[in-house]
C-alpha positions in Angstrom: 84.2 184.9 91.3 80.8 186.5 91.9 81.1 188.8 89.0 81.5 186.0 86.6 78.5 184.1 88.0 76.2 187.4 87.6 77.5 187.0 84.0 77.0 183.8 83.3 73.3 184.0 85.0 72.6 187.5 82.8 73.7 185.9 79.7 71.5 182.5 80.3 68.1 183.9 81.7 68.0 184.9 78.1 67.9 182.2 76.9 65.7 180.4 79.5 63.3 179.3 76.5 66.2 177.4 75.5 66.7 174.7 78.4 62.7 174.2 78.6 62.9 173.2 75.3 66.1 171.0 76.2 64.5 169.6 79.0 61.2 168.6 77.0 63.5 167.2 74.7 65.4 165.4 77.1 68.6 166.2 75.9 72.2 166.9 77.0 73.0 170.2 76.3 76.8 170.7 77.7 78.2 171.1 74.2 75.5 174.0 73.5 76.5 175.3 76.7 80.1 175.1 76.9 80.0 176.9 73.3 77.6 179.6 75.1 80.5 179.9 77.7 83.2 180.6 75.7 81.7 183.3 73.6 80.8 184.9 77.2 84.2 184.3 78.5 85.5 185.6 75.6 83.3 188.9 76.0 84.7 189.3 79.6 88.1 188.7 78.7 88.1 191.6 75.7 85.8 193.6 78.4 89.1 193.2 80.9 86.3 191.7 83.9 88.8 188.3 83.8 92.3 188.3 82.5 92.1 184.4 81.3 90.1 181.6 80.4 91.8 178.0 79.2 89.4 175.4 77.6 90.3 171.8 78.1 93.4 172.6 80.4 95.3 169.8 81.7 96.6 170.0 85.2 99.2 167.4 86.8 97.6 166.1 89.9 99.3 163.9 92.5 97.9 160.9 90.6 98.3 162.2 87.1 97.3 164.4 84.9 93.6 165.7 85.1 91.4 167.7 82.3 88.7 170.0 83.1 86.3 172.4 80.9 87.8 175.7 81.7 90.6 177.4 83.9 89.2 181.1 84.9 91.6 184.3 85.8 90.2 186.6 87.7 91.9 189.0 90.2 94.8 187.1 90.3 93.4 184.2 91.5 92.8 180.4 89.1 89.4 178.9 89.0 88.9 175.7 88.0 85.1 174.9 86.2 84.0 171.6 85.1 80.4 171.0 83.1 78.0 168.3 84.0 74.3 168.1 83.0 71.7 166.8 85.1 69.0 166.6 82.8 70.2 163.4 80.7 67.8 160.5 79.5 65.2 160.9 82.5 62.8 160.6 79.9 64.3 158.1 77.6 64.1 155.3 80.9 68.1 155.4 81.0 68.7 158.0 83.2 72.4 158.6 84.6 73.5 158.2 87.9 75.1 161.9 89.4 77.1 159.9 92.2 78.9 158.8 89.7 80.6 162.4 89.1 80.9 163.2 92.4 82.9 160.5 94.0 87.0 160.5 94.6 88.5 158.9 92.4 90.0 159.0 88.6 86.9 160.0 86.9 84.6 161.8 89.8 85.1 165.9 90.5 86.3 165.6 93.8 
């Protein structure tokens, strides 16, 4: 898994301009970065570094079926990867409340 996080950190110090900006702005950008992701995954999938990537899998669950940004293949092994951003409506006065993600239940990641 390492190997596609050295990737994925390559490819976006690039483009660091790009979340100051975002942030400035305020902005959620997991559209602009899932769309980033998948023409990387897509480079490491032709370049044989992972042998799969799903978007938007579903996966049955004990209590029902799930959906989550992207299944990764990599050495024989299933990775499940899920986008949040944490840089929404601070500035705006509405900002979002991360517990909310992260709790167990039918909506949170855990």
């Amino acid at each position: 898994m390492e190997v596609i996080i050295q990737n994925i950190r390559d490819c976006f110090l690039a483009k660091k301009e790009h979340f100051e900006v975002f942030a400035e702005a305020d902005t959620r950008i997991e559209g602009w970065f899932k769309a980033e992701l998948i023409v990387l995954l897509d480079s490491l999938l032709r370049e044989k570094v992972i042998q799969e990537f799903k978007r938007e899998p579903k996966i049955d669950t004990p209590t029902g079926r799930k959906q989550v940004d992207f299944i990764i293949s990599l050495n024989g092994e299933s990775h499940l990867c899920e986008l949040k951003a944490l840089c929404i409506s601070q500035a705006a006065g509405t900002p979002r409340n991360l517990h909310f993600y992260f709790r167990e239940d039918n909506v949170g990641l855990i």
